[in-house]
C-alpha positions in Angstrom: 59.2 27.2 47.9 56.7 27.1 45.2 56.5 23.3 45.4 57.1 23.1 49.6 53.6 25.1 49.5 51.7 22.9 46.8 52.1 20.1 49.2 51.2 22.1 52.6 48.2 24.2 51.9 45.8 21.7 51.1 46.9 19.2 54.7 46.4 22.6 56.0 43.2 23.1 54.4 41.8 19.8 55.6 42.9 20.0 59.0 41.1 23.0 59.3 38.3 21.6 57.5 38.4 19.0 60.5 38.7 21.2 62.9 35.9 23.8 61.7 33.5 20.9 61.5 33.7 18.8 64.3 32.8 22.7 66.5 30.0 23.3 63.8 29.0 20.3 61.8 29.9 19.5 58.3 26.2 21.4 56.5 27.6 24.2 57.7 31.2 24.3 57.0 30.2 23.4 53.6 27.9 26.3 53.8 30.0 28.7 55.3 32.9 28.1 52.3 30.1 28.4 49.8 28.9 31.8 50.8 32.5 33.1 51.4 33.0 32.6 47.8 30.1 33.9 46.9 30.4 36.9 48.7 34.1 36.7 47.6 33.4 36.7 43.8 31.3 39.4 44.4 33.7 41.5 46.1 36.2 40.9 43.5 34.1 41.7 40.3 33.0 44.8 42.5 36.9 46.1 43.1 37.7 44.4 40.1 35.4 47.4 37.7 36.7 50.4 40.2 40.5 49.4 39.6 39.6 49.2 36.2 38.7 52.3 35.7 40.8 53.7 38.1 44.1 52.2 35.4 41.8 53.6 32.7 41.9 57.5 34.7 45.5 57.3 35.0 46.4 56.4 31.4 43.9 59.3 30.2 45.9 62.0 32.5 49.4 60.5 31.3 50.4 58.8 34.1 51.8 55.4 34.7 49.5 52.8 35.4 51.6 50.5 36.9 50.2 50.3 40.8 47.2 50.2 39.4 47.8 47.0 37.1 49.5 45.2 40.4 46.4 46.2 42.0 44.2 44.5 39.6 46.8 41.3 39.5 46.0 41.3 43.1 42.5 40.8 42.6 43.2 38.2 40.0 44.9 36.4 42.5 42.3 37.0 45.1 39.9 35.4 42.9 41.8 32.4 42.4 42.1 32.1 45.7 38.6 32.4 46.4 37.8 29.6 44.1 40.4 27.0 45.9 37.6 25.7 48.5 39.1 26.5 51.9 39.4 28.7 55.0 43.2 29.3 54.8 43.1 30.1 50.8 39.7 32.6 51.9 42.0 34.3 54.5 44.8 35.3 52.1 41.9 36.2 49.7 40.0 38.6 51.9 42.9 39.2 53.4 44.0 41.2 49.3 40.5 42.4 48.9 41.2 45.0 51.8 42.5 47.6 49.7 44.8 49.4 51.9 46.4 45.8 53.0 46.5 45.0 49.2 48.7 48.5 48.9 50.4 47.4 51.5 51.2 44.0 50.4 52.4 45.3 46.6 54.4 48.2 48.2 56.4 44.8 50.7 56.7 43.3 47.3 58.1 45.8 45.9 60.4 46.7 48.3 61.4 43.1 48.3 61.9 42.8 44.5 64.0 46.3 45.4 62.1 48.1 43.1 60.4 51.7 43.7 56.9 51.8 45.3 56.1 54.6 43.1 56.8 56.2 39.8 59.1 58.6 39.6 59.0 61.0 36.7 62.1 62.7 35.1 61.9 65.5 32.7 63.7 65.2 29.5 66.9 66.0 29.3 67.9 65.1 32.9 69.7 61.6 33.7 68.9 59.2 36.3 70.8 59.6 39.5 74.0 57.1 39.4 72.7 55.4 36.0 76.0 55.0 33.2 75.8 53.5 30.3 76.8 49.8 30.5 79.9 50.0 27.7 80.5 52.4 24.4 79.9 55.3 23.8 76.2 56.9 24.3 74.2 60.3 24.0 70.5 61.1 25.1 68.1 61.5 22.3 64.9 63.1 23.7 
């Protein structure tokens, strides 16, 4: 899949490229992919800090930071994406940089990796619901 979409994305790219400047000349479809990654980068630096610190709150009040790291791989991804010249790559980009669709888009992923959306805490002492060893003999140790 990984390969199918190496090859697509940039005949994709270019026919949009085509299509975008033959309505509006090529200055400023050149200009137009320039300041969407500007503005882009910017974004992401800017959400980049706050989910940052937002991973850095949760760890200080002992809770798990792990939406917040997909978060901030999301980002990572977003800035990639930003610096791939292109309208369909800035789509996707922008596209992550809206953070309830990024939420949205980790919580589908999720799903689809069938893992939980959230983090669910169990006290010590209690098992996991339907979780058995996987052979011999075993005790908790809390």
């Amino acid at each position: 899949m990984f390969m199918i979409l190496l090859l697509l994305v940039p005949v994709a790219e270019i026919a949009v490229f085509v299509q975008v400047g033959s309505r509006i000349g090529a200055g400023m479809t050149v200009l137009l992919v320039v300041v969407s990654a500007v503005v882009g980068v910017w974004l992401v630096r800017r959400q980049g800090l706050a989910t940052a610190t937002r991973v850095q709150a949760m760890v200080a009040r002992g809770e798990s930071p792990a939406l917040g790291m997909l978060e901030g791989l999301a980002l990572l991804v977003a800035g990639v994406l930003l610096v791939i010249p292109g309208f369909l790559t800035d789509i996707a980009a922008f596209t992550l940089l809206i953070p309830p669709l990024r939420r949205g888009i980790i919580r589908l992923y999720l799903r689809h990796m069938h893992l939980e959306s959230g983090v669910t805490h169990h006290p010590p002492g209690t098992d996991k619901p339907g979780r058995t060893p996987l052979e011999g003999k075993s005790r908790r140790v809390d």
